[in-house]
C-alpha positions, -999 to +999 in steps of 0.1 A: -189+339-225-173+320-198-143+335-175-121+302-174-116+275-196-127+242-196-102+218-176-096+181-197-069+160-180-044+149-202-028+118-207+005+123-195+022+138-223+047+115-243+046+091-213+022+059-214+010+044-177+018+013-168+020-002-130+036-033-120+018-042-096-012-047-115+006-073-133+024-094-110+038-125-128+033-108-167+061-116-192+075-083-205+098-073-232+117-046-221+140-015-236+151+010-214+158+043-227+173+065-199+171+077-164+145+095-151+141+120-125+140+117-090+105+112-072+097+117-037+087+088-015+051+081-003+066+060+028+081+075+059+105+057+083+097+042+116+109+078+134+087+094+110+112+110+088+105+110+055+123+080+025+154+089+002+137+104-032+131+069-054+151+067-085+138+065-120+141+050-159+123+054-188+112+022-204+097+006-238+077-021-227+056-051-244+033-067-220+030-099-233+002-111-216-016-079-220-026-051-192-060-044-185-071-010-195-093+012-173-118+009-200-119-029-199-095-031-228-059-048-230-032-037-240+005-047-250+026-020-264+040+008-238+056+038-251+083+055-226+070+039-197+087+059-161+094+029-136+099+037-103+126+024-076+159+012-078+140-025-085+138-011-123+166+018-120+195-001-111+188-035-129+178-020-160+200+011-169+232-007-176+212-024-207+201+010-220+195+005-258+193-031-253+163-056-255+150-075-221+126-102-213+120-102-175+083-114-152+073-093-129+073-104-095+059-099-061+083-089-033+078-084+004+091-048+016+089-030+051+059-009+043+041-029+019+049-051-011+069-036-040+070-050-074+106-062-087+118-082-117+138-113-124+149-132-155+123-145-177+118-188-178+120-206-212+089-204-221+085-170-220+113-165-243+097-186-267+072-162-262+092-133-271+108-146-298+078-156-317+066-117-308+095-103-322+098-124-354+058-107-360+069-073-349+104-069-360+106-030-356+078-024-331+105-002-311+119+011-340+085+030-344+083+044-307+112+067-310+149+077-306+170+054-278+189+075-257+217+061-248+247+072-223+275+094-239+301+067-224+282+038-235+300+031-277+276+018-299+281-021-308+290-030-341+264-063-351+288-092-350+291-118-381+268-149-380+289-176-362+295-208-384+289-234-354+253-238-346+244-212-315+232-220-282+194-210-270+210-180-251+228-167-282+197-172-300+176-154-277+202-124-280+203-125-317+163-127-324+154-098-295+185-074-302+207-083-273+244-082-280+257-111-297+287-137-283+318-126-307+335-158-319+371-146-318+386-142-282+375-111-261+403-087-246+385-084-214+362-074-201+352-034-200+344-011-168+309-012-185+307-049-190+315-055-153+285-029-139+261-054-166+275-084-153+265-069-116+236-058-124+219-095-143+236-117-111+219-096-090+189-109-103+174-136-086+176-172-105+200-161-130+223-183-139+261-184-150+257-193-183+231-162-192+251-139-175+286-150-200+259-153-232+253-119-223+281-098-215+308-098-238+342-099-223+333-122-194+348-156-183+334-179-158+361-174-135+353-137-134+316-141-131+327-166-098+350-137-084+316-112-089+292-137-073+317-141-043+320-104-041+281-101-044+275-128-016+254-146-040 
């Protein structure tokens, strides 16, 4: 009879692997889910002190190109995927709850090249669309959102009468909220850190940003660009 038992690595508990950087210029759908932890840094500084601890979020994510498996398989659907660095923390946690498609990208850092994300071309959210319409509750089966105690849920808004743009139907087929016909109040505190958040994106433009936050008028996304330096 043997002293110790036999050690099988596990796969990472409810957490499925997925690294950018193996997929540079991959169309994902995206749902983020919350913040994660804090992780230590790999890199040091010039002076040798070690990096700020990287941030964290916790991701559903459709690869919709597929990601080569270490057995030589691919595979699309990612269940509570951790991203690290504020690339994926602070773009991504303002649309917790919310559906996201996005290409990952290639970007040049001190230390060695990072992975980042920008706004996802027409094509690929043909892409996502047609995905969607075949899997209409593929998130739905992955588990609970959870979403930030501040953060009211969004009541679905009634179908408009006047025949929507591509950007409002982009937000109706993948989730995102929709444009209200009647007149917003303003803006929210919440609906400001979103519109920060998508014009910090490289290549996004105006009209996206107003399709999706509700609230927002083009004067105001002008006054956050100038603010931005964008």
């Amino acid at each position: 009879m043997s002293d110790f038992e036999t050690f099988v690595p596990q796969s990472g508990g409810d957490y499925d692997a997925y690294e950018p950087k193996e997929n540079y210029g991959h169309s994902i759908i995206v749902r983020p889910i919350k913040a994660g932890p804090l992780q230590p840094s790999k890199f040091k500084n010039s002076d040798g002190t070690p990096r700020p601890p990287k941030e964290t979020i916790d991701v559903d994510l459709v690869d919709l190109d597929g990601a080569r498996q270490a057995d030589g398989t691919t595979k699309h659907v990612f269940r509570s995927v951790r991203l690290y660095g504020g690339q994926f923390h602070d773009h991504l946690l303002p649309y917790v709850g919310k559906l996201l498609v996005l290409t990952i990208v290639k970007r040049k850092g001190e230390a060695a090249d990072y992975a980042g994300i920008e706004a996802a071309d027409a094509p690929s959210m043909q892409r996502a669309r047609e995905y969607k319409g075949v899997n209409p509750d593929l998130f739905e089966e992955l588990g609970t959102v959870q979403k930030p105690a501040e953060q009211p849920a969004v009541a679905p808004a009634p179908a408009p009468a006047a025949q929507p743009s591509p950007e409002q139907t982009v937000a109706a087929t993948l989730g995102a909220t929709p444009v209200q016909e009647a007149a917003p109040a303003g803006p929210t505190e919440q609906d400001i850190i979103r519109a920060k958040a998508l014009i910090a994106i490289p290549g996004i433009e105006d009209h996206v940003v107003l399709a999706s936050v509700p609230g927002l008028t083009p004067a105001i996304v002008a006054s956050l660009r100038t603010a931005a330096g964008s």
